[in-house]
C-alpha positions in Angstrom: -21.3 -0.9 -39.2 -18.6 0.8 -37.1 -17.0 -2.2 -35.4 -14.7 0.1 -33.4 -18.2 1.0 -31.2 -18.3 -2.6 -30.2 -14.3 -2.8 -29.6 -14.8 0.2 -27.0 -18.0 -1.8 -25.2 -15.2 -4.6 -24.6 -12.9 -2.1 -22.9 -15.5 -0.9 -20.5 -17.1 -3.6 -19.7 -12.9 -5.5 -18.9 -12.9 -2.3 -16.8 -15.8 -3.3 -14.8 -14.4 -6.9 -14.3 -11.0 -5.6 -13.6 -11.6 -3.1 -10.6 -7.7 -3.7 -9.1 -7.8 -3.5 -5.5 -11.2 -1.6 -5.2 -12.9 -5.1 -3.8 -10.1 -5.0 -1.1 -10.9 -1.4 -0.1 -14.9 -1.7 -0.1 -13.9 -4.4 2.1 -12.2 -2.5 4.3 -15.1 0.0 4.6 -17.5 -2.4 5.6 -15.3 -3.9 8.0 -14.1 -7.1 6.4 -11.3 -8.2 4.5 -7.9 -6.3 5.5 -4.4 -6.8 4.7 -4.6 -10.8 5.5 -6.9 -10.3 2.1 -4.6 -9.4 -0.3 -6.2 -6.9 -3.5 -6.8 -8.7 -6.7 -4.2 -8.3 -9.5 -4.7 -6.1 -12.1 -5.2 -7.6 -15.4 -3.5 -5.9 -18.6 -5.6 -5.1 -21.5 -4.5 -5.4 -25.3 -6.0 -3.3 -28.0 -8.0 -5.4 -30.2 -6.0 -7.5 -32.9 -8.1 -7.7 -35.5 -12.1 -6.1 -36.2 -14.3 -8.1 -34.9 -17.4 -9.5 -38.0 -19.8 -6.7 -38.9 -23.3 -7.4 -38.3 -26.1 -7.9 -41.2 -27.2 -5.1 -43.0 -30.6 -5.3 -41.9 -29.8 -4.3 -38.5 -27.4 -1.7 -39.6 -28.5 1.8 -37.9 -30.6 0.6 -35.6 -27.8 -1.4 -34.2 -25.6 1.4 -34.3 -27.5 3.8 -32.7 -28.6 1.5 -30.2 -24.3 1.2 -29.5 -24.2 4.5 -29.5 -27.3 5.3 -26.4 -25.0 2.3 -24.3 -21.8 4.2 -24.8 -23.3 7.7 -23.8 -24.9 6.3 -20.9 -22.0 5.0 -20.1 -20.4 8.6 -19.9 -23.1 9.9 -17.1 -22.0 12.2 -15.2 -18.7 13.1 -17.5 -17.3 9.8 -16.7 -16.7 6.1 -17.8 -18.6 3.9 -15.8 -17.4 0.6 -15.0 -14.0 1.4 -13.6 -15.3 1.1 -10.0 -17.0 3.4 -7.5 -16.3 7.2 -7.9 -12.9 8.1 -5.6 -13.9 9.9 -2.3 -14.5 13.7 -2.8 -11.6 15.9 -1.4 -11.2 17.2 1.8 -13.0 20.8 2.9 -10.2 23.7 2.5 -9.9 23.7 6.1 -9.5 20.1 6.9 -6.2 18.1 6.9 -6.3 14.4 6.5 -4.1 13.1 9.1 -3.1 9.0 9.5 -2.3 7.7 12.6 0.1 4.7 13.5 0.2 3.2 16.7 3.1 0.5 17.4 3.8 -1.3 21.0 5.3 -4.1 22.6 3.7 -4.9 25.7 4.8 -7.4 28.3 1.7 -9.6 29.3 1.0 -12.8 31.6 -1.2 -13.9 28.9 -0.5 -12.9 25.3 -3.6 -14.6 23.6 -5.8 -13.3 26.4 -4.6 -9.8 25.5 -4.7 -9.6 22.1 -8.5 -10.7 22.2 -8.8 -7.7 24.3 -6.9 -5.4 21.8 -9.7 -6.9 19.6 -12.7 -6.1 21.3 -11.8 -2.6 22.0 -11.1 -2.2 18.6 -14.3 -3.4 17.6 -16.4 -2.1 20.4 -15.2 1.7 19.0 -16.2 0.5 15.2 -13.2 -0.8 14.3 -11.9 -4.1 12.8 -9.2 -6.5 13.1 -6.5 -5.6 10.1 -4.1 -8.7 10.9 -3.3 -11.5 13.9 -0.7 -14.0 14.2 1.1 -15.5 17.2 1.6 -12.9 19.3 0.9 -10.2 17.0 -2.0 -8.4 16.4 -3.0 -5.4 14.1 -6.2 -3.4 13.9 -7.8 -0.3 12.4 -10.1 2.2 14.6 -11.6 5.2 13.5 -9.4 7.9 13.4 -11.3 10.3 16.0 -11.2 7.0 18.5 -7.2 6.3 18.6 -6.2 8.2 21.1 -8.7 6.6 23.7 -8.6 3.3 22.0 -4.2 3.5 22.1 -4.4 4.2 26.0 -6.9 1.6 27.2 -4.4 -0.6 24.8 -1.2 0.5 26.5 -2.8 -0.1 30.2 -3.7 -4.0 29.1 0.3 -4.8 30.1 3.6 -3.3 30.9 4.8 -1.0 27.8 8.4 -1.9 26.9 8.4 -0.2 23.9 6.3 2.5 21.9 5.6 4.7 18.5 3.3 6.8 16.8 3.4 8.0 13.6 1.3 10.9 12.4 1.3 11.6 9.1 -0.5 14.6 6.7 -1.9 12.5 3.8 -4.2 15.7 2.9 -1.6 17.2 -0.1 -1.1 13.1 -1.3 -5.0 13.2 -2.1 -5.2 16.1 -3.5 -2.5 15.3 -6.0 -3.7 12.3 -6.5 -7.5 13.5 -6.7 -6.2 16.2 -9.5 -4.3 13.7 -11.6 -7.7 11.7 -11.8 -9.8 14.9 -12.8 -7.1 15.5 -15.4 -6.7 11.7 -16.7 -10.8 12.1 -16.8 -11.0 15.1 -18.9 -7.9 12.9 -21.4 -10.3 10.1 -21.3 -13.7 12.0 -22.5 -11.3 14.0 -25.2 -10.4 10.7 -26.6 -13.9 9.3 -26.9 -15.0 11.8 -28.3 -12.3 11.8 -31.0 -12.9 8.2 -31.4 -16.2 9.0 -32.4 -15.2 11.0 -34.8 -12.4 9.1 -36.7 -13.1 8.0 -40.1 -9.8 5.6 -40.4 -9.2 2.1 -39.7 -5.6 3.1 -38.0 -6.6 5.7 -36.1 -9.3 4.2 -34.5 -7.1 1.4 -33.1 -5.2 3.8 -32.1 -7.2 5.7 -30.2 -8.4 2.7 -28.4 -5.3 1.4 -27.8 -4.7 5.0 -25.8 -7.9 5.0 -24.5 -6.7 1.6 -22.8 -3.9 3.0 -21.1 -5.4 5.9 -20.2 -8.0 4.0 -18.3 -5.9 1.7 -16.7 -4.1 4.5 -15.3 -7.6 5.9 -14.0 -7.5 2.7 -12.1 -4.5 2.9 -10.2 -5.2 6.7 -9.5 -8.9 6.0 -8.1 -7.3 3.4 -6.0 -4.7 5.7 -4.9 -7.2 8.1 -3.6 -9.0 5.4 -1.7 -5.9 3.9 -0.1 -5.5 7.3 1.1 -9.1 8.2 2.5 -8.6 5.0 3.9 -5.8 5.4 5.9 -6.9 9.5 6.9 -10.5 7.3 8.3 -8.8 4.8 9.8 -6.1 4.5 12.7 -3.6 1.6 12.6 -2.5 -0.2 16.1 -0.2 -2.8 16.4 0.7 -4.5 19.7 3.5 -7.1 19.8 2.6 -9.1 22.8 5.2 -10.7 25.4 4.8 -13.3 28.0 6.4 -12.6 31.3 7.9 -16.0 31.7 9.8 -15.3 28.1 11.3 -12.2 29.2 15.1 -12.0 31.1 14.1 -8.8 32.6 17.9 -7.6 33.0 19.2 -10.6 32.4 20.8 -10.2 28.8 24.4 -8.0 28.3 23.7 -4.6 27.6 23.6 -3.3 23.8 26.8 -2.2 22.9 26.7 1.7 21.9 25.9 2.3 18.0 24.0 -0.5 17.7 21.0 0.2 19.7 19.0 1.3 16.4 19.0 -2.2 15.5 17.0 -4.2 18.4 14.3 -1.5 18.3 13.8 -2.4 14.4 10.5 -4.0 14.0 8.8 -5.1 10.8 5.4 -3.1 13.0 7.5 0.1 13.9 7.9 2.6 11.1 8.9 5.1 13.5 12.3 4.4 14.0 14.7 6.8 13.2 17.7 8.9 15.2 18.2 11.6 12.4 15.3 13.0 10.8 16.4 14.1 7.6 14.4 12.5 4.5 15.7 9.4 2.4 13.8 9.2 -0.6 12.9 6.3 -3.1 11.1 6.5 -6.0 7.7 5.7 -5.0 6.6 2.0 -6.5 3.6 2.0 -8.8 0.4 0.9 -7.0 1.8 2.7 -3.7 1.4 5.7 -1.9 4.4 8.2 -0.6 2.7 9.6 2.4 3.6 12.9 4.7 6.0 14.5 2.4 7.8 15.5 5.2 9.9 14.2 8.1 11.1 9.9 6.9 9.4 8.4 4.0 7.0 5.6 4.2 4.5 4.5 1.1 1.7 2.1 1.0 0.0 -0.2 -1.0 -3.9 -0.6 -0.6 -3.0 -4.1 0.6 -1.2 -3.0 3.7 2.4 -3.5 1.9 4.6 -1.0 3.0 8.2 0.8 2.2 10.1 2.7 4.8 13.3 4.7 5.5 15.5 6.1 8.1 19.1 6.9 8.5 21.2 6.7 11.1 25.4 7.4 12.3 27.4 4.9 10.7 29.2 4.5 14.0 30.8 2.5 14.4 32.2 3.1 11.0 31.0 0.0 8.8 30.0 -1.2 5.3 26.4 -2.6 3.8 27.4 -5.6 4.7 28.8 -5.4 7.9 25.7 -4.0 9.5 23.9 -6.3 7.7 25.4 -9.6 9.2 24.7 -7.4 12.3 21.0 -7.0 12.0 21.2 -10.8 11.4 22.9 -11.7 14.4 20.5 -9.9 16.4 17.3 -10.3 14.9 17.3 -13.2 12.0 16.8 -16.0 14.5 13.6 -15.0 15.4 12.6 -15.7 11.7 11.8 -18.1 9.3 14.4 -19.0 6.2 17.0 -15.8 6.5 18.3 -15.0 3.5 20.7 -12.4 2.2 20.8 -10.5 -1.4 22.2 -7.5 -2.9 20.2 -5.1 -4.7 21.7 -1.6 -6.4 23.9 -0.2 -3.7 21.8 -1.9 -1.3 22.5 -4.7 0.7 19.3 -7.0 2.4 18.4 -9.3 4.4 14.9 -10.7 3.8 12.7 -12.6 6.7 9.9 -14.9 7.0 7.2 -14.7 9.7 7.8 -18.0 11.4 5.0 -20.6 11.8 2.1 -18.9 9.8 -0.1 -20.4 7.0 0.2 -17.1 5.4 3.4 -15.6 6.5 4.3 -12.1 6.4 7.6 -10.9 4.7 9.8 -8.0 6.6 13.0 -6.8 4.1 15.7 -4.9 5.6 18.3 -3.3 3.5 21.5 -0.7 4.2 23.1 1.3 2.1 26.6 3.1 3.1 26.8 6.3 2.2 29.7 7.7 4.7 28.9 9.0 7.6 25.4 8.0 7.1 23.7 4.8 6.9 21.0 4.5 4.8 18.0 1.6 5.9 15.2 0.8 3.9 12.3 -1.7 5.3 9.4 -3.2 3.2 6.9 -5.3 4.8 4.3 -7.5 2.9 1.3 -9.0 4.8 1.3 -12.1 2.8 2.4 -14.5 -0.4 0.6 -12.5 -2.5 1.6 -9.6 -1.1 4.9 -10.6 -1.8 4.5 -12.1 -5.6 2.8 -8.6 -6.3 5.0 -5.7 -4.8 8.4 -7.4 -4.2 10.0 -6.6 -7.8 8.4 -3.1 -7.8 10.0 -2.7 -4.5 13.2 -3.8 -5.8 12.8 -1.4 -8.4 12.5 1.3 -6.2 15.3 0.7 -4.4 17.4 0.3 -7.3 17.3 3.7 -8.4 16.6 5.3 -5.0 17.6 6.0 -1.9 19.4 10.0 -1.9 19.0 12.0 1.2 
């Protein structure tokens, strides 16, 4: 009996349990979940250790060939099923996938009044509420509804501050959506010469390849689906502010250089004064977006990593202008701490007062002239506990302009 028919069974059918992230995206598309519902963690598999028993010889080739029918069905439509729904098919040569990112602070008599309004607008134009805490509220709308979604949003109280990003995810999906094609046709190759190996080695082998090769499948097809996504769905994000809160004049003037720093935001990834690109190596599991203009990635969760660089003036290290983003901006958060990591110097803040509390990292890197900023943001714990060392990574061999 040909054990190894069995052993590859096993591998499918993990692959069907696994299925990283692709509940949180389905989600998404039926408008639950979001990024307060953070993506399962993918599990890793092990080739097998050891064979398992061979059946009785009286069910021999019948047993075999009955393996054999589950297998090929299996491989329908020239791929392995069980490794989640097929990724979204890629965009007509004429379209461009385009994702939109709203940001504002508004100033509002009544914050929770408003951002139940932000709510029902979003939802009364098919959208869905992304994320809300305090006085914070994120939510998706169909792309082809932002624009008259973000203006009825920006008339509900006094803008004080605004962004929106537009970025072209088309060439990310279609790199993506080839790698997959590619990683398919490696896939099929290697069952197929699995099915023809006489030896004991070479069979685990082969599966232990045919592991890895699937598990990369995973993260691709994910990939692509973070990314339709994103091109289908608009992100809006309102930070609301009571009246009675608000000085109106009343605080000193920033002093000049240091302006960049009180429009940072862990909800504005559009702030930059120079536009030329600072690049990190893109964390596995995310997504490097526009490949143009500032870099920004993201994670099927909503996890994101962003850059900008600005005038080191005036002149300072890492770690003066990160005692100075501190002093302007850590108060407002829970347990500031400060770390070092590569050439990068960060401060890391807590969302203050939430059961499931966001996480904004700020880092600086002084590279002359130039400062260097990066920014990740996590929606939640788990968020954290999954992206944060693959973040850290990225910075840590990152970070050239």
């Amino acid at each position: 009996m040909r054990w190894w028919w069995v052993a590859i069974l096993g591998l499918l059918a993990g692959c069907a349990k696994r299925a990283p992230e692709e509940a949180a995206m389905e989600g998404y598309g039926r408008g639950g979940g979001g990024a307060g519902e953070p993506a399962r963690k993918m599990s890793a598999m092990g080739a097998p250790q050891s064979p398992p028993p061979m059946p009785a010889a009286a069910e021999d080739m019948a047993y075999e060939e009955g393996l054999t029918a589950r297998i090929e069905g299996n491989m329908a439509g020239g791929q392995i099923r069980g490794t989640g729904p097929a990724p979204p098919p890629p965009p007509r040569a004429d379209a461009r996938m385009v994702h939109y990112d709203g940001w504002a602070r508004l100033l509002v008599t009544d914050p929770p009044e408003t951002l139940d309004a932000i709510v029902a607008i979003a939802e009364e134009v098919g959208g869905r509420t992304e994320r809300m805490s305090g006085t914070v509220v994120t939510v998706r709308v169909p792309t082809d509804a932002f624009e008259g979604a973000w203006e009825r949003i920006r008339a509900l109280g006094e803008v004080m501050d605004e962004s929106v990003r537009a970025d072209d995810v088309t060439d990310a999906f279609l790199d993506a959506d080839l790698r997959v094609r590619v990683m398919e046709e490696t896939q099929r190759r290697l069952v197929d010469l699995l099915a023809k190996a006489e030896e004991e080695e070479e069979k685990l082998r082969l599966l232990q390849e045919i592991t890895r090769v699937t598990e990369q499948l995973d993260t691709l097809r994910t990939q692509l689906r973070t990314i339709s996504e994103l091109a289908a769905m608009a992100r809006i994000t309102v930070e609301a502010v009571p009246r009675e809160a608000f000085t109106g004049g009343g605080e000193e003037p920033e002093l000049a250089g240091f302006a960049w720093v009180r429009a940072l935001s862990p909800f504005n990834r559009a702030v930059w004064s120079d536009d030329r690109r600072v690049k990190l190596e893109t964390p596995d599991g995310f997504v490097a977006l526009d490949d143009k203009g500032p870099y920004i990635a993201e994670a099927a969760d909503g996890a994101a990593l962003w850059t900008l660089r600005v005038e080191n003036d005036p002149e300072g290290d890492a770690a003066f202008w990160t005692a100075a983003i501190a002093d302007r901006i850590a108060e407002e958060f829970a347990d500031p701490t400060s770390s070092s990591v590569g050439k990068w110097s960060c401060l890391t803040l807590d969302e203050p007062g939430a059961e499931e509390p966001y996480r904004w990292k700020v880092c600086v890197s002084d590279e002359g002239r130039w400062l260097h900023v990066a920014q990740a943001w996590f929606p939640s714990p788990e968020s954290v506990a999954r992206w944060s060392a693959l973040v850290d990574g990225a910075l840590t061999v990152g970070g050239e302009s």
